[in-house]
N, C-alpha and C positions, 0 to 999 in steps of 0.2 A: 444446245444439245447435251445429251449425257453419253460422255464420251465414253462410258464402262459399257454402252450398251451397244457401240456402235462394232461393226464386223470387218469394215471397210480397213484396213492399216494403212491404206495410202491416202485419208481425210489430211487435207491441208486445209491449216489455218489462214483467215484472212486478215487483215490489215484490220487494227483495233477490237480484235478479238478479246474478248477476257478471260481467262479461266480460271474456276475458282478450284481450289481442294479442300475440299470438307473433311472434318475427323472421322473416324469410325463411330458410327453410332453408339452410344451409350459410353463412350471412353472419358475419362476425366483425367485431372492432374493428378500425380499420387499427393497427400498429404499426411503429415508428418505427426509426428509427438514426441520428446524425452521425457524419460525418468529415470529420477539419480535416489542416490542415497541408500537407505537400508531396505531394498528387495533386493532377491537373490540372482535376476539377471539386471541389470541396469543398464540403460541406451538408448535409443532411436528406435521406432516402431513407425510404421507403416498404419494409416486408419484404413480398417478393412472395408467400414462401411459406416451408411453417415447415421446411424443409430449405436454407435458406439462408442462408453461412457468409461467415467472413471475406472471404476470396479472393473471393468474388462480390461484397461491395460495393466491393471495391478497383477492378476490373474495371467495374465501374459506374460508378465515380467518374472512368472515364480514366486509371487506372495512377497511378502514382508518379513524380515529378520527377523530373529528374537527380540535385537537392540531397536528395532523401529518405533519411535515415537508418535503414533498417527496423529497425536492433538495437535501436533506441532506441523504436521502435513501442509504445503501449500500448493499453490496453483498459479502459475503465473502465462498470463495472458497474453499473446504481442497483441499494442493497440494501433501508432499512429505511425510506429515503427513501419508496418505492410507498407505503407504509401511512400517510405523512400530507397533508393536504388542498393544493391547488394552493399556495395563498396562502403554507400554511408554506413545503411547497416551496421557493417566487419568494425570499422572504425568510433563507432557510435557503443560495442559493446566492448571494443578495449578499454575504449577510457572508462566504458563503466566497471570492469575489472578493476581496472587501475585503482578507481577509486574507492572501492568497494574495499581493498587492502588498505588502504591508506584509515580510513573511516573510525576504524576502534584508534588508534591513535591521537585523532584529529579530533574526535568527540567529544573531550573533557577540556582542551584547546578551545575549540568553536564556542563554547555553553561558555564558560570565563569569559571570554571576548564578548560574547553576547550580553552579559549580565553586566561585565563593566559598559557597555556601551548606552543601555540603558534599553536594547529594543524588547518590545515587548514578544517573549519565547509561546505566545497562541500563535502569532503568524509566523513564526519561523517553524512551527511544529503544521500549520497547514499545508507551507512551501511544501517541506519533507514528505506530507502523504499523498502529494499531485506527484511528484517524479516516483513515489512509489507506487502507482494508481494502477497499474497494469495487475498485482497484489492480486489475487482474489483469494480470500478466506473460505476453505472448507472445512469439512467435518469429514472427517476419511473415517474414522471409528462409524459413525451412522453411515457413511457409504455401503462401508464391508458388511456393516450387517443387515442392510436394506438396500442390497443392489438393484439399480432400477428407479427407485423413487425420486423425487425431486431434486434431493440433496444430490446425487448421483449425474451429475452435470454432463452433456455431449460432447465428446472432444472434439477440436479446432484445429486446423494446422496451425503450429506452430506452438502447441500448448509444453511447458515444462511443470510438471510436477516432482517436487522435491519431498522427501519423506526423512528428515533427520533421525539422527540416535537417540536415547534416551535424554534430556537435557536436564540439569539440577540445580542453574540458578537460576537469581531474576535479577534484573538491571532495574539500580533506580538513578532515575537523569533530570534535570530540570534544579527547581528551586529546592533544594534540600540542604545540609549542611556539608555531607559528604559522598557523593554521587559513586557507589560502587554498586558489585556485583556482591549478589548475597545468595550463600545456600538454600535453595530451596526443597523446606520442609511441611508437609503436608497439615493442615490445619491454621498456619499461619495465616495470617489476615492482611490486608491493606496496611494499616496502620502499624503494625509488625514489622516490617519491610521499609518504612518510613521511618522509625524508630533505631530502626539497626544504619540507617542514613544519617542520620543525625537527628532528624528533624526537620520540620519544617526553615524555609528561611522567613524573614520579616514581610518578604514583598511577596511570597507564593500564593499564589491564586489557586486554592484549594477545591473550590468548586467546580473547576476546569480542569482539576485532575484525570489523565485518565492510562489507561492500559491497552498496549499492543502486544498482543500477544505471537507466539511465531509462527501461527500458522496467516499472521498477515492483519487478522481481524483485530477492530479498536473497537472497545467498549470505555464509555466514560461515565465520571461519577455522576451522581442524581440527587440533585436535594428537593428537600421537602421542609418548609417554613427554614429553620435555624439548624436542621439536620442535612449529615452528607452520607450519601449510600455508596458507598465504594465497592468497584468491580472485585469479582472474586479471581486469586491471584491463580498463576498454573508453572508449571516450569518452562521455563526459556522466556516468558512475556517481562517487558521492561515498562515498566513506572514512569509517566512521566508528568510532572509538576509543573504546568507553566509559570511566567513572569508575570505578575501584577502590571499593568500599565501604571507610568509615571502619570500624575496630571500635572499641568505646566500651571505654578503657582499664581498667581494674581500680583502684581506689581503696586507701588504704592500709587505711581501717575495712574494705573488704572481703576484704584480704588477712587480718586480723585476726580477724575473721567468718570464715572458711575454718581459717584455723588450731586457732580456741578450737572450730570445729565438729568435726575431726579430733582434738586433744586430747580432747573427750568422748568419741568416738568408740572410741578407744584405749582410752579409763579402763573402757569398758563392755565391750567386747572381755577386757582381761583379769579383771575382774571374773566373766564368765564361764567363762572358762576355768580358776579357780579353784575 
């Protein structure tokens, strides 16, 4: 029965009875969004409605600074995070704090250890863009000014969008001779920035070159026949050169092993052909 409709107040319930309570029609959970950095209110926002996208919390927040750098604009998604309980959650984003201070530190640290050890820095540089995978690369420049369109993406709970300051260097990381931070200046190239590194090292795997820039997106270099097309550089993206794989040399017992296996090889061959 539906008890909202019933008139009687002295309905008693009987033994194994169930009763359900449904929500209000049309009611959902609220859902959330942050944005930090340089707009002129920054916070927590409320999604009003589920057709609504970037450009509308920008516009919500009060626009963008003077000092706001939209290239560098990003988006960060929770993914697999949703599926475990608050507490992990809370504790799950300490240590990524945590670590996330530590990181500049540790960085020029890790890559030495790395290179003496001999592993090769393409899987070490894949490991790094899985635990940053949540990452989503936008274009906040082509948002603002084609709000609505594709690029103009629907908010999620749980979405942070960060918009930094102006930024004016580039980090170059990996196989180079001297892994820093360099001024960036407008017209400078790929090879510019490598240069002002030192250099290539001996074992750099050049054609695996590639560039993350900070709004999160990797674009990597592209060859053709004997040539390398290297991505075009932006402020705040970091250079990164991986490691050449070692290959494990051939032993003299194995050259040996390879010969005596050919020798039989041959003996049975003509054996047959007899």
């Amino acid at each position: 029965k539906n008890l909202k409709l019933l008139t009687d107040t002295t309905f008693l319930l009987q033994p194994f009875d169930i009763i359900s309570v449904r929500s209000e029609q049309g009611y959902v959970v609220q859902k959330q969004v942050k944005i930090e950095g340089e707009v002129l209110y920054p916070g927590t926002y409320t999604i009003k409605s589920k057709d609504e996208r970037i450009s509308d919390l920008v516009n919500r927040a009060g626009g963008l600074t003077a000092l706001a750098y939209t290239d560098g604009a990003s988006l960060k998604r929770p993914g697999r995070l949703n599926m475990i309980s608050q507490n992990q959650r809370d504790s799950l984003q300490i240590a990524f704090d945590k670590e996330r201070k530590e990181e500049e530190q540790a960085r020029i640290m890790n890559l030495q250890r790395i290179t003496q050890a001999g592993v090769d820095t393409t899987s070490f540089s894949k490991q790094a863009q899985i635990i940053a995978s949540d990452m989503v690369g936008i274009d906040l420049t082509n948002i603002l000014e084609s709000p609505g369109k594709r690029n103009d993406l629907l908010l999620e709970d749980g979405d942070v969008i960060k918009v930094p300051k102006q930024l004016q260097t580039v980090r170059v990381s990996g196989e180079v001779l001297n892994p820093n931070n360099i001024v960036y200046k407008n017209g400078k190239g790929f090879k510019n920035y490598i240069s002002g590194a030192g250099g290539f090292t001996a074992n750099a795997l050049k054609g695996r070159a590639y560039v993350k820039y900070a709004n999160g997106s990797v674009e990597g270099a592209k060859s053709f026949l004997f040539f390398n097309n290297y991505p075009k550089i932006k402020p705040g993206a970091e250079i990164l050169v991986p490691k050449r794989a070692e290959r494990e040399r051939i032993s003299a017992q194995a050259w040996i092993g390879i010969g005596t296996g050919l020798a039989s090889l041959g003996a049975i061959i003509v054996s047959l052909l007899r």
